[in-house]
FIKOLPA-59163 format. One record per residue: x, y, z of N, C-alpha, C, O, CB in turn. Coordinates in pm, whole numbers, plus 50000, padded with zeros to 5 digits. Atoms other than C-alpha are relative to their C-alpha. Glycine has a CB too. Layout:
XYZXYZXYZXYZXYZ...
END
This chain:
499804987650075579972286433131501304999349921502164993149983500015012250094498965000350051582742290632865500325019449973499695029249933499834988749867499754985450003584972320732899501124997649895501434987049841500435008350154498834997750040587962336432735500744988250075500204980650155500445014550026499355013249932590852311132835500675010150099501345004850187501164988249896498904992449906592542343133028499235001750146499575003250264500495017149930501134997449868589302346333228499614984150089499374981850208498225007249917500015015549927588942309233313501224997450041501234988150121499584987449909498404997149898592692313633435499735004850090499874996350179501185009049961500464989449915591452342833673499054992950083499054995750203499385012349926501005012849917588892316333805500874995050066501294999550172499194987449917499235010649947591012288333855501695008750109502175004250213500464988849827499254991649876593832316434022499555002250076500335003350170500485010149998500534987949885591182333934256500264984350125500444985550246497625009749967500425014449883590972292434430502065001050052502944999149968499154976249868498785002849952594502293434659500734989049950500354977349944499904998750120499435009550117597292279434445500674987950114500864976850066501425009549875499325007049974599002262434740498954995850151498565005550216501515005849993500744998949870596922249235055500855003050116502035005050085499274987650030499705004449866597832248635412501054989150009500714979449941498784995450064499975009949949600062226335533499194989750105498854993750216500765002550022501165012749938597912194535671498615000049985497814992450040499974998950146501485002949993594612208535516500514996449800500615005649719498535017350073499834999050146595462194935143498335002449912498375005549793500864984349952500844999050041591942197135065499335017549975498505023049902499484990750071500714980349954591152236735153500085003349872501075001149802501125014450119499774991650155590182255334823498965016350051497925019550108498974987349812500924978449979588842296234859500585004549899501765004049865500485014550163499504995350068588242313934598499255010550018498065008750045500234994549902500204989349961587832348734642498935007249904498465018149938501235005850016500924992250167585582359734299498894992450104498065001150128500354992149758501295006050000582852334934468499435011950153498265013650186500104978750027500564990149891582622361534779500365014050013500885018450115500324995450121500324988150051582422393834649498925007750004498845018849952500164999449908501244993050039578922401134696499435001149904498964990949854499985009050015500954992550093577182423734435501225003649879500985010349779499135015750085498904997950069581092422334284500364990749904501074992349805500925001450078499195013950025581452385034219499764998149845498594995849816499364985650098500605009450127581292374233858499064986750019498864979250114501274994249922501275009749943578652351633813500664982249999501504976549929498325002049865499645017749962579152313633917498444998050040497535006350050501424995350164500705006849960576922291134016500024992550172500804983450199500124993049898499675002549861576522285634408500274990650058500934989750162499385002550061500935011949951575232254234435499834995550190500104985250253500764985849913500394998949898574042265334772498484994550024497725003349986500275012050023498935007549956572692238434900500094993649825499685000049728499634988150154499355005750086574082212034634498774992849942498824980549945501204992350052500935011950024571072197434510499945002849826500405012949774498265001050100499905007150117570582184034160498895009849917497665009949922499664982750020501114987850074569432215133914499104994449857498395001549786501125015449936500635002250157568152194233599498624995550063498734990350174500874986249878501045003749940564192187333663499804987550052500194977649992499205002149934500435014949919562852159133929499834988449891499474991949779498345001450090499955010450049562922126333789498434996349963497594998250051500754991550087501734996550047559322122333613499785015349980498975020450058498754995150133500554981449951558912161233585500715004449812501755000049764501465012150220500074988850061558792184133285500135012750000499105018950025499445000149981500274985749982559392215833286499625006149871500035004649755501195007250060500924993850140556992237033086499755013549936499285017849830498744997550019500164985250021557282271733154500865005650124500865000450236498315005150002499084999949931559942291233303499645014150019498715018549951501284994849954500184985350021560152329133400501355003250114501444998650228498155007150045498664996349948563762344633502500465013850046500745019449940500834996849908499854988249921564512375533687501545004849991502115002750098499544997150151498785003949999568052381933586500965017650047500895026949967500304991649827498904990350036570782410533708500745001149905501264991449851500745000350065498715001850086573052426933473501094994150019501554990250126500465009249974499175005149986575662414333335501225009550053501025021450078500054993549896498994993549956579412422933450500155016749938499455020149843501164990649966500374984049993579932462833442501634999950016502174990650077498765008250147499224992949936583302483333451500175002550141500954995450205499875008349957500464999549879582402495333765498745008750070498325019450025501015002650050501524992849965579262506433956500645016350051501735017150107498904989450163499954988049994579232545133990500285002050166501445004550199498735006149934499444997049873579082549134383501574988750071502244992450168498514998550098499255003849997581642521834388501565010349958502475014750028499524990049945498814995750015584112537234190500485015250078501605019050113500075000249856499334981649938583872577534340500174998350145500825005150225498665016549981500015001449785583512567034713501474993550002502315000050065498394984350109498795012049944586632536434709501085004849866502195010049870499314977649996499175011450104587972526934392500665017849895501385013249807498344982949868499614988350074589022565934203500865006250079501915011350038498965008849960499664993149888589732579034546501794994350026502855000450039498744995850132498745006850003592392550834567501085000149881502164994549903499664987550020499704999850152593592555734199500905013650038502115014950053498495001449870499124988150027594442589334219501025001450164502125006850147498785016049961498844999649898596402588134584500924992149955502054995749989499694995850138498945012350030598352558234441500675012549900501745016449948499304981449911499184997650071599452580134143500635013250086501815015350059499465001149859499564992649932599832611234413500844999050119500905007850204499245004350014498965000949890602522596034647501244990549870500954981349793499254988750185499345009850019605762583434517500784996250070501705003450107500405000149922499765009849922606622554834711500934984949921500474976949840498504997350056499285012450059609192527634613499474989450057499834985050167501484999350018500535011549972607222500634626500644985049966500274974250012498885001649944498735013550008609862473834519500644998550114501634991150119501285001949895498645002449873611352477334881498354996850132498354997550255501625023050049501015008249917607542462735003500314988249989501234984649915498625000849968499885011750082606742424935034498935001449904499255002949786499944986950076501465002450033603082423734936499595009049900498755006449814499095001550118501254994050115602342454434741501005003049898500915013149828498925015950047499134993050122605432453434502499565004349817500065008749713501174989449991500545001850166603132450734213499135014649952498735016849838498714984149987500404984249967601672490234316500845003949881500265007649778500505007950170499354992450095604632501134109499675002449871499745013549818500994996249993500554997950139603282492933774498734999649987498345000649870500434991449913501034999650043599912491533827499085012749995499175022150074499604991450051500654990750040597462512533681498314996150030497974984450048500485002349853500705001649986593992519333730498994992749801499154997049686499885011950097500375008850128591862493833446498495010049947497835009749843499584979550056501194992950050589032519333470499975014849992500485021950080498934996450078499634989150023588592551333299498075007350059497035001550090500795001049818501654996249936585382576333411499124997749927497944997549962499615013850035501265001650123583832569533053499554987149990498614984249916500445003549845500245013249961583782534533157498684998550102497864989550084501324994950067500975006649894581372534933462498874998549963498475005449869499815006250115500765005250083578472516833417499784991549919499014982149942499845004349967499885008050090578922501633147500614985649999501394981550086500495006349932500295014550042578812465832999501484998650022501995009649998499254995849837498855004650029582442450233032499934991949848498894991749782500424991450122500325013850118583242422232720499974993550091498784991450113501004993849874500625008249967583382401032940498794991650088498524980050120500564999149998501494996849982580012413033066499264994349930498404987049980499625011849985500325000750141579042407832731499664985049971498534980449957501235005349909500315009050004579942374832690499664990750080499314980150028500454998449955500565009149933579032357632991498165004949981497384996150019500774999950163501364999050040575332373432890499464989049896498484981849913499835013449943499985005150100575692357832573499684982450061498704975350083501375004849921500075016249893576842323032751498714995750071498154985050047501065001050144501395000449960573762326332941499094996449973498404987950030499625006150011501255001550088571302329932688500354982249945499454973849948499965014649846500075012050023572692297532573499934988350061499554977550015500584999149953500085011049911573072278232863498334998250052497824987150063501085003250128501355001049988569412286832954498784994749882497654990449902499795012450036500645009050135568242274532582500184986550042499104980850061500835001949841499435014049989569872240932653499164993250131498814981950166501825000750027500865008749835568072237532993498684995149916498354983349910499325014650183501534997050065564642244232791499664992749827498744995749750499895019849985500315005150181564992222532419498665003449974498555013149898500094981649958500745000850067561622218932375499155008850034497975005550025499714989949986500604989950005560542252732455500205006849863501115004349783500345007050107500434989850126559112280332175501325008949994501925010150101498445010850032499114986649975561762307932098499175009050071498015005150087500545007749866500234987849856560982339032354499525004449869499804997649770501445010350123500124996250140559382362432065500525016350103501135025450047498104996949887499414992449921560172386732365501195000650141501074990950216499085003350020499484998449896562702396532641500225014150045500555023449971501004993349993500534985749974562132425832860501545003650089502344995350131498175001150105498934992349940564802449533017499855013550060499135021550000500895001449912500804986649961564422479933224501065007649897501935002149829499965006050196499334994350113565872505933014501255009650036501415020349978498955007749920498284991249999569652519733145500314987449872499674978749813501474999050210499035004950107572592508932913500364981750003500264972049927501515009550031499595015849975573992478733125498514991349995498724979249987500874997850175501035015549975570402457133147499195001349837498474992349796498405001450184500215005250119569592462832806501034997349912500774991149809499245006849945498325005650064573302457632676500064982449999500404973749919501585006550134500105018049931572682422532894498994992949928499234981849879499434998050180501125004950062569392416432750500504997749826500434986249782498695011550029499355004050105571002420932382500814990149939500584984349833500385005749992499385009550016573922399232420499344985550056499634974250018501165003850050500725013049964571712375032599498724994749918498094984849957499565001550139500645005550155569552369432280500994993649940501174981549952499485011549888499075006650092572172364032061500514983750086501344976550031501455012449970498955017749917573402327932304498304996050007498174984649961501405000750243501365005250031569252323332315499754995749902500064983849898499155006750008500305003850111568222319132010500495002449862501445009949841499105002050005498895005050106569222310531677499415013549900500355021049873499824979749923500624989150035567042338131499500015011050085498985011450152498874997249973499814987949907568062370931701498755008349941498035013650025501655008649986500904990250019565522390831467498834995650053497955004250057499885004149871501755003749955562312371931606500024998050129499184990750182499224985649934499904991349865563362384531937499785006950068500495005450167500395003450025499814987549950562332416132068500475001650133500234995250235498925006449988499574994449836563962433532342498895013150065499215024750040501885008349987500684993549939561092450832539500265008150116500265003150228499344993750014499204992049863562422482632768499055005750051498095011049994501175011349979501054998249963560742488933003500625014250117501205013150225499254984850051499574987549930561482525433131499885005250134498875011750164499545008249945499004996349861563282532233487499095013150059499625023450101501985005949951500174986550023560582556233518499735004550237499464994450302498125002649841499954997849865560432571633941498435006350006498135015650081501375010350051501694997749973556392574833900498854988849948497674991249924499575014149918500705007550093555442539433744499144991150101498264983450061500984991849894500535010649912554422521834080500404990650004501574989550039499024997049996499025015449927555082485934125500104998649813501164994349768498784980850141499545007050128554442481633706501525006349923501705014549833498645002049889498344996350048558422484733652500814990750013500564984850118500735010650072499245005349955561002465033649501395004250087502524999350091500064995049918498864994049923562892486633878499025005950123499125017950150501005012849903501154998249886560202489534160500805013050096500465024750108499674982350110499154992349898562692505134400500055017949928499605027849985501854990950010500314983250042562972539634175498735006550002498765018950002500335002949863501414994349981559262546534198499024998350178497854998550214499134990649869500475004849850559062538634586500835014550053502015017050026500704980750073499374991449983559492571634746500644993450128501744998550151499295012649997499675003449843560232554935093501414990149940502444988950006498384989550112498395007450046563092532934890501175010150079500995022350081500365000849787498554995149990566682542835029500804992849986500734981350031500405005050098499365008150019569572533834900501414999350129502134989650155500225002149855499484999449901571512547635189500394986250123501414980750163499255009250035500345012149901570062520535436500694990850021500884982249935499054993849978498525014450010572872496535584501085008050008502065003950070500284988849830498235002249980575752518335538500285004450098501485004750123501045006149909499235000249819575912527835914500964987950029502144984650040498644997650140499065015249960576362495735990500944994949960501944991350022499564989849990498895008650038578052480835746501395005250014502324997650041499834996449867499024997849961580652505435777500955000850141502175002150148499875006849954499755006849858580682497936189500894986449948501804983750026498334995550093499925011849981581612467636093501694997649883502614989549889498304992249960499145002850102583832474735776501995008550073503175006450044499035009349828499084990949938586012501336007501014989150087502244989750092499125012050098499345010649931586602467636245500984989149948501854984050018499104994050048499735011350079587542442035959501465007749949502565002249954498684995249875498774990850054590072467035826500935004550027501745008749944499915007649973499214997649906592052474836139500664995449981501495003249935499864999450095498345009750004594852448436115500515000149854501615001749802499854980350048499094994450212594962451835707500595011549974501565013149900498875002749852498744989250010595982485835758500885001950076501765009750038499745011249995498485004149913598492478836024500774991149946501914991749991499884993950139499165007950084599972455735825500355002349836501254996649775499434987950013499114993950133600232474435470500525013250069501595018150033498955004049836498724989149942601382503435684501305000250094501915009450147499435008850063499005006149938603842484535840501235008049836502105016849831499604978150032499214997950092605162484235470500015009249899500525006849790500074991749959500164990250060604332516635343499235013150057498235018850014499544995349904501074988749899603402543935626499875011149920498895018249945500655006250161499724988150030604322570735421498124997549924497375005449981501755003749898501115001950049600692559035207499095004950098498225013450078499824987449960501515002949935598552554335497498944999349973498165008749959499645005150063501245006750044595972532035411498804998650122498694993550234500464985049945501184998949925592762539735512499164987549994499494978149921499245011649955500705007350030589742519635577499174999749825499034989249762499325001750111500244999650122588352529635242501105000149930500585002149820499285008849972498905005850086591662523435065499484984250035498604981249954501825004850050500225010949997591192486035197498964996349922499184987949835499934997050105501215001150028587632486635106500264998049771499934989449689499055017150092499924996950183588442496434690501234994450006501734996349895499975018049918499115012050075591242473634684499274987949994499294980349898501384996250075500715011050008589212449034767498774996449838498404987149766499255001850148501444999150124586402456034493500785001449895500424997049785498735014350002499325002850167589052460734237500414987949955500644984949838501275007249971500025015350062589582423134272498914993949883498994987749777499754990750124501575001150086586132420134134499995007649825500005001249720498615011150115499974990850082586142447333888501014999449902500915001549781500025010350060498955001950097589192441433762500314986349913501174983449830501115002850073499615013750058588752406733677499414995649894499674985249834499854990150082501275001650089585772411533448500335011049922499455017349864498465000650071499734986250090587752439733269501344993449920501534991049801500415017250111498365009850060591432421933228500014985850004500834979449937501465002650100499945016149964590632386033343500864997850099501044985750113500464990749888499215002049858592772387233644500325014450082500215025450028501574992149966499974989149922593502410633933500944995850104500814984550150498655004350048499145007749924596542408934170499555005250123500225002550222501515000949971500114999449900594692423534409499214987250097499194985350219499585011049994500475016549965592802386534423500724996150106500144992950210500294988449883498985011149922595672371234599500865012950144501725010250227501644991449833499584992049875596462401234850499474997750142500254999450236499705013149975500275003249875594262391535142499534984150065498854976549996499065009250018500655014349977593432358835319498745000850017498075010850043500464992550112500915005350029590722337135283498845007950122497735012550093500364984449995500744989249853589342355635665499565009849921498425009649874501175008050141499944988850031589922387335530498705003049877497895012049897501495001949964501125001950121587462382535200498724997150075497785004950059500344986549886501145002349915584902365235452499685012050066498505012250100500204989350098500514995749930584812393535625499255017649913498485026049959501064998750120499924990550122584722419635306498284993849950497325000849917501704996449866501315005950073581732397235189498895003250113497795007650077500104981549960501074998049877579852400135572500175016249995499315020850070500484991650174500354988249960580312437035557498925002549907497985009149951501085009950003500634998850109578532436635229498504998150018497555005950005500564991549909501095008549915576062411035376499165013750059498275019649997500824988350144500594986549875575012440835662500075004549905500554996449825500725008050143500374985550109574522467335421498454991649920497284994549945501845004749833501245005150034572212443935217499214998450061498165004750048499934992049960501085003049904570522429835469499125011850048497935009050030500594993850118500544985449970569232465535588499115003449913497915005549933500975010849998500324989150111568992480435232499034989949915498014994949870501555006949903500535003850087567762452035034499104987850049498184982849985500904998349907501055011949926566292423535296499455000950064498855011650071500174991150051500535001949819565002413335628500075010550046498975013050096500824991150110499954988749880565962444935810499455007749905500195017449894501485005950082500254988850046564032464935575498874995449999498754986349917500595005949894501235002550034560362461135623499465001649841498624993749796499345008150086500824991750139559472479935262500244984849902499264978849860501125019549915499135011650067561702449335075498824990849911498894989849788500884989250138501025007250003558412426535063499085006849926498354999349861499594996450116501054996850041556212449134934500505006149834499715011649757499295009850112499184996150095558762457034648499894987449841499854987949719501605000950090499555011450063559112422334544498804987049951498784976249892501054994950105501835007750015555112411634553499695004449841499434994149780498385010050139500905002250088553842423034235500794994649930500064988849850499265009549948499595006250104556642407634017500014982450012500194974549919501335006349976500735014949968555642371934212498564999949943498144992049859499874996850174501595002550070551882380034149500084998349850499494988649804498915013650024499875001150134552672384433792500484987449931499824980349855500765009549967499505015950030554862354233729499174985250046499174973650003501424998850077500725017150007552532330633895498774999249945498144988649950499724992550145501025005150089549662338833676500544995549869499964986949803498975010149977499475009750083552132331633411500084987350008499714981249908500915002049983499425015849966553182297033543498434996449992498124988049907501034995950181501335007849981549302291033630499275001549925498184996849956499315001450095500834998950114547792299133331499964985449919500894977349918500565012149908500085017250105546502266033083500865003249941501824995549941498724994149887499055006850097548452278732827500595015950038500325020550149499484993049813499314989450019550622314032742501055003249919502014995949894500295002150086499624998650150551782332332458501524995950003501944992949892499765016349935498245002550001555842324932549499634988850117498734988750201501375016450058499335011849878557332291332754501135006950079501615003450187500814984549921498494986649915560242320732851499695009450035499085016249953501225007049923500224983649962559872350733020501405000850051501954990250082498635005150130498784993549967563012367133115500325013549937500435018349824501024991349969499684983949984563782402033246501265001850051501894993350114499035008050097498674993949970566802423233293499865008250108498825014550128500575007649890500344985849871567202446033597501195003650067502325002150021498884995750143498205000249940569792456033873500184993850099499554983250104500725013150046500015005649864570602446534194499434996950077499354986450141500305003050054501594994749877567842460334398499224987750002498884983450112498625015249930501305004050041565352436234232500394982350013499284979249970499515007349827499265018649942566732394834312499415007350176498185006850182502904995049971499515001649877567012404234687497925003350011497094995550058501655012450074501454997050003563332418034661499204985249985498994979150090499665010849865500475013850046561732385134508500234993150096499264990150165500574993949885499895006149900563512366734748499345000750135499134990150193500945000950006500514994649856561962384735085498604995149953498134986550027500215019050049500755001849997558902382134916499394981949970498204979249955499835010249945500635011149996558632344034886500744994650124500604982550146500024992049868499555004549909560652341935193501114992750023501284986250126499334996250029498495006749989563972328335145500665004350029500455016250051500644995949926499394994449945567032331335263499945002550152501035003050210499965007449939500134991649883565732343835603500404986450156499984975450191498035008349990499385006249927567582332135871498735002550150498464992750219501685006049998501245001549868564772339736168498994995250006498314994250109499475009150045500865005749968562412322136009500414982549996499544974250024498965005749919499635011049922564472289736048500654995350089501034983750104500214995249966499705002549863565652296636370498615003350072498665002950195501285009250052501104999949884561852303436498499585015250083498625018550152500634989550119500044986650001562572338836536499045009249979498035004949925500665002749939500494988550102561162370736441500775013650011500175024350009498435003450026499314991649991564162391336474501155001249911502285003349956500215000150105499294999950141565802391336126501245009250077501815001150151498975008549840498624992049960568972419736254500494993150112501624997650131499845016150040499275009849962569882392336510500874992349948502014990349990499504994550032498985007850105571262372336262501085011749909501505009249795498874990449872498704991050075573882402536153500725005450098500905017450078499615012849902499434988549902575842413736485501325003549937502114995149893500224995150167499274989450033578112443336389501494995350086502295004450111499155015050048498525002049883581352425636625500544988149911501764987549902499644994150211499725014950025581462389436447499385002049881498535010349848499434987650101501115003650103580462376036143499924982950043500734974250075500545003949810500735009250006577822351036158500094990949880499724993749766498935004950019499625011250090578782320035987498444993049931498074987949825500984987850103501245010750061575492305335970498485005049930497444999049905499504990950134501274995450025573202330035857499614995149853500484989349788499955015750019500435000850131571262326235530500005009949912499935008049791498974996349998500424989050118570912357835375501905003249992502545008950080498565017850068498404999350048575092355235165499385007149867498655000249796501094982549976500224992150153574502383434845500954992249934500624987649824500365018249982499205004350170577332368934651499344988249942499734985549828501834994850005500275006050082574992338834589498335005149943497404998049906500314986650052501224990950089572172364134452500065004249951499215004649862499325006650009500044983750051573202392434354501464998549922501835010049899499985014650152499294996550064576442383934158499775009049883498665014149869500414991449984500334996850145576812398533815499364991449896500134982849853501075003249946500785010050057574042379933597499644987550090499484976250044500684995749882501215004249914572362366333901499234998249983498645005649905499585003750064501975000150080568982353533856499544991750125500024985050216499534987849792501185014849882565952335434043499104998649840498735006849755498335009650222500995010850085564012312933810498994993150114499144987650223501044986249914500985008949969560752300933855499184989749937498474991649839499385005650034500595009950161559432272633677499124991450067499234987750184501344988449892500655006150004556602253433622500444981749985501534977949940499385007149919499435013650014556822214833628498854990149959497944989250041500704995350139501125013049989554452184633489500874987450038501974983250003499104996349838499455013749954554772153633670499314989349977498084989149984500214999050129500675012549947554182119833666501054986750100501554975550093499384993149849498365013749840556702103634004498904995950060497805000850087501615010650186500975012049875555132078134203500565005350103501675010250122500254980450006500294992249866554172088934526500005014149995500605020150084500974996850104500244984549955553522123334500498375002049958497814992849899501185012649904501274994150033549962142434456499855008049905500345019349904499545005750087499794983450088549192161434164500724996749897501314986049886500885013650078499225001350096550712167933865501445010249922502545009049867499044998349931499284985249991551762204133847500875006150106500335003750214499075009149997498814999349884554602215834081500305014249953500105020849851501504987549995498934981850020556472249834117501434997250057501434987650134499255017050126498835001849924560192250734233500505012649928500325017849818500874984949992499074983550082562662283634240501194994849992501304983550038500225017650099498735002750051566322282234122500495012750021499885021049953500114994649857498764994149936569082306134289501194999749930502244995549978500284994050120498845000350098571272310733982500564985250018501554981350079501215012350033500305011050043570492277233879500064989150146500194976950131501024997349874499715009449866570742262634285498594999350027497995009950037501025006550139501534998049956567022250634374500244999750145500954994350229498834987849947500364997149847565562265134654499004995650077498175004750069499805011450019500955003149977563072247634839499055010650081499505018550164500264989450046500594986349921560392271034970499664994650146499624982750176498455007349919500155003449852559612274335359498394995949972497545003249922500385014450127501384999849999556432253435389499244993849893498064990349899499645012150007500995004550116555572241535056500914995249944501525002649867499135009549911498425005150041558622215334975499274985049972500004975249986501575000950154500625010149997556162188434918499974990849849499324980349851498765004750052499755002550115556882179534560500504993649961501154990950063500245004749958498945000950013559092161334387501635007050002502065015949928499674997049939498474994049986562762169134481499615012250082500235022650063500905004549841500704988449921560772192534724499575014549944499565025949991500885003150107500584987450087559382213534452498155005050053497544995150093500034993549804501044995949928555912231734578498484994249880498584997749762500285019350034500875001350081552522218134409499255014949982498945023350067499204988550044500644989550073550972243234176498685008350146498415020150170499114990549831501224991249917548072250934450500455005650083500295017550109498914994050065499224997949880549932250734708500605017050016500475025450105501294988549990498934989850000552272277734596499105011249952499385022449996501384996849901500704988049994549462299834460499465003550113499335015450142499135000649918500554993149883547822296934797501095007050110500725013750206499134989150073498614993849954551322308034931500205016449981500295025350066501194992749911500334987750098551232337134680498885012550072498985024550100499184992449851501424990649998547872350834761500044997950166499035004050198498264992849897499864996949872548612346935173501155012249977500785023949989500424986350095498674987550049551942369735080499605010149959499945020950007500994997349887500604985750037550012392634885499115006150099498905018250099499184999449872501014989649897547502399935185500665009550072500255021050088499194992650115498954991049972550492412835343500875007350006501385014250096500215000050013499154989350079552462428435121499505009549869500405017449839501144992149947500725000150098550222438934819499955017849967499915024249861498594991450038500454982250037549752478234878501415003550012501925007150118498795010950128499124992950012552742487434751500005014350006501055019550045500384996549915499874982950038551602528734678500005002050124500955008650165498795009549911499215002249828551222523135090501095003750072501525012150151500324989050028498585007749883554042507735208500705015049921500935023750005501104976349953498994993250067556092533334930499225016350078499675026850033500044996749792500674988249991554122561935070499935013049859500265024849848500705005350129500114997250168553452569534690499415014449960498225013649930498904988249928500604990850033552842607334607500235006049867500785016549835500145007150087499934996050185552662609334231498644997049990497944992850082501134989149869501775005950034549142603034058500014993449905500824997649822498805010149963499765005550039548522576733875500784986949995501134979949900500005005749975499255015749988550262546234062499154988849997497954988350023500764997650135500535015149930549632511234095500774990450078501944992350113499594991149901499255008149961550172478434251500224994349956500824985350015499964996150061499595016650043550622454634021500545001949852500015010049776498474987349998499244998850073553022449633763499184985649877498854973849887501574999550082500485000650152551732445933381500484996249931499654991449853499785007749938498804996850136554792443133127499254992449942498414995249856501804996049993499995016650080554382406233045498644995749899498504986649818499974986550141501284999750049550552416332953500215013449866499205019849839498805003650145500474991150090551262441132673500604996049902500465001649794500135013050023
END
């Protein structure tokens, strides 16, 4: 990705400027574990090799992408991040006679209320960046003649600037919005607003069990050096997120370098629990959210031919973590043998080894890609393959890794598909749907 040079500073600062003594190798950088905060990177969770299998083609792609970077998200800023703003300017505290927070004195909040929501620039241009880095994967694909977006400000703002780095002709583009509407059924690209049984609530018991624990010694230790403040757990909480927020607004944030490398791990696992609840595994509904925009994409991929080689949609958060449940990734119980997905999150510890980490999903301009593949590698069966991509990290699927570079053969993965859909498929169901006029299966890409 190419940024501003102030913002590729803000990168290369968030990685600890000085290690450990005796670990010279240790690098943490705090932007990459942020959650649903992080600017977007690339995970390469695991590390495997994102340009197509050796013999392999790729022929047809279809991309699922979060907005890009934002000011700040609305319940973010009134719950943590305003709350903390205005106490900072309502105590005066000589903060030059701290160690850690001497930089309180001059700082100001970077976000105003006419801000929330909205696109950052350098929202803007990592969209942009995008669109071009995803051309470059694809040369000898058609231009898109469409790209769809649900229709708030930020995912068609994203979808805009992410034409312009696509293609070289912006007018033989369209941006197709596809309206946020809370009665459309599964055909939306915002599934979750038309699911009455959706909550967005879901998770923050916990996570805040958990966020109340992580936070204990950070505020004994800035109220060591500033009791008269008293920093709450939600003060900790919106300093923390203004690292994020602030870095995609100014290109750096000094609250980056305020907590250790622990301390962020454990800011990212509270995050973790909340998702996990609200948007994964611990939420039965999740699956049935995230089925029709799989059914849809793999009659794209499996079709002989189709009017675009690109599909790519805009959306928010909600909608990555969805997709994922429904082809089964991520899930930590089903490769421990399990079937107790909230095992893998206890509320005392964070679990090092689980699978389901949001900051490598759900950053800002997050995506899952699914793409088609023609092959011709010795030793394999077949010719046609499927494989997904995890903001550009391939994911091998549970079960169907049989491919080159363990990409899934075309049958395979539809018969994958259509077992998934027996079980997840009645979305108006599962949503306990009382509007008239729903469905299950999502349309756009057909009109």
């Amino acid at each position: 990705m190419l940024f501003p040079a102030v913002y590729s500073a803000a990168l290369a600062a968030g990685v600890l400027a000085t290690p450990p003594p005796g670990y010279p190798s240790y690098e943490f950088n705090p932007l990459q574990h942020l959650a649903g905060i992080s600017p977007y990177f690339n995970p390469e969770t695991p590390p495997k090799y994102p340009a197509a299998p050796r013999g392999c083609n790729i022929t047809r792609a279809a991309y699922l992408i979060r907005h890009a970077a934002i000011y700040a998200n609305d319940f973010d800023y009134e719950t943590y991040i305003e709350p903390f703003a205005d106490k900072l300017k309502n105590h005066t505290i000589d903060w030059s006679r701290t160690w850690d927070l001497q930089f309180l004195a001059q700082w100001q909040s970077p976000i105003a209320d006419s801000d929330v929501e909205k696109l950052s620039r350098v929202g803007q241009l990592e969209a942009m960046q995008l669109g071009i880095d995803i051309s470059s994967r694809y040369p000898s694909f058609k231009p898109a003649s469409k790209v769809w977006a649900s229709s708030s400000e930020r995912t068609t703002a994203s979808g805009k600037s992410f034409i312009q780095g696509l293609v070289r002709q912006t007018n033989e583009t369209q941006l197709a919005s596809v309206y946020e509407s809370e009665e459309a059924g599964a055909d939306s690209l915002t599934p979750h607003e038309s699911c009455p049984n959706f909550s967005s609530s879901r998770g923050s018991e916990q996570s805040s069990q958990y966020m109340e624990l992580y936070t204990k010694p950070i505020m004994a230790r800035f109220n060591a050096e500033a009791a008269a403040f008293n920093f709450t757990a939600y003060d900790i909480y919106g300093m923390q997120q203004l690292c994020g927020y602030e870095t995609v607004i100014r290109g750096e944030s000094p609250f980056c370098g305020l907590f250790t490398p622990d301390e962020w791990l454990a800011f990212e696992y509270a995050n973790d629990i909340m998702y996990h609840y609200q948007l994964g595994y611990g939420n039965d509904l999740t699956p049935y959210l995230g089925i029709p925009y799989v059914n849809a994409t793999t009659q794209l991929l499996s079709a002989n031919s189709s009017d675009q080689d690109l599909y790519v949609s805009f959306t928010h958060r909600e909608e990555p973590p969805f997709i994922l449940t429904a082809l089964n990734l991520f899930n930590s119980s089903t490769n421990t043998g399990t079937n107790q997905p909230n095992a893998s999150f206890p509320l005392t510890q964070i679990n090092y080894q689980r699978e389901w980490k949001s900051s490598d999903f759900i950053p800002f301009l997050g995506n899952i890609a699914i793409e088609r593949l023609e092959c011709d590698s010795m030793g394999y069966d077949g010719a046609t393959f499927v494989r997904v991509l995890v903001s550009s990290s391939p994911q091998p699927l549970p079960e169907c890794a049989s491919g080159p570079a363990e990409s899934c053969p075309l049958s395979d993965f539809e018969d994958m598909v259509r077992e998934r859909s027996e079980l997840y498929a009645d979305f108006s169901g599962a949503c306990e749907v009382d509007y008239k006029n729903t469905t299950d299966t999502l349309t756009i890409f057909n009109s």
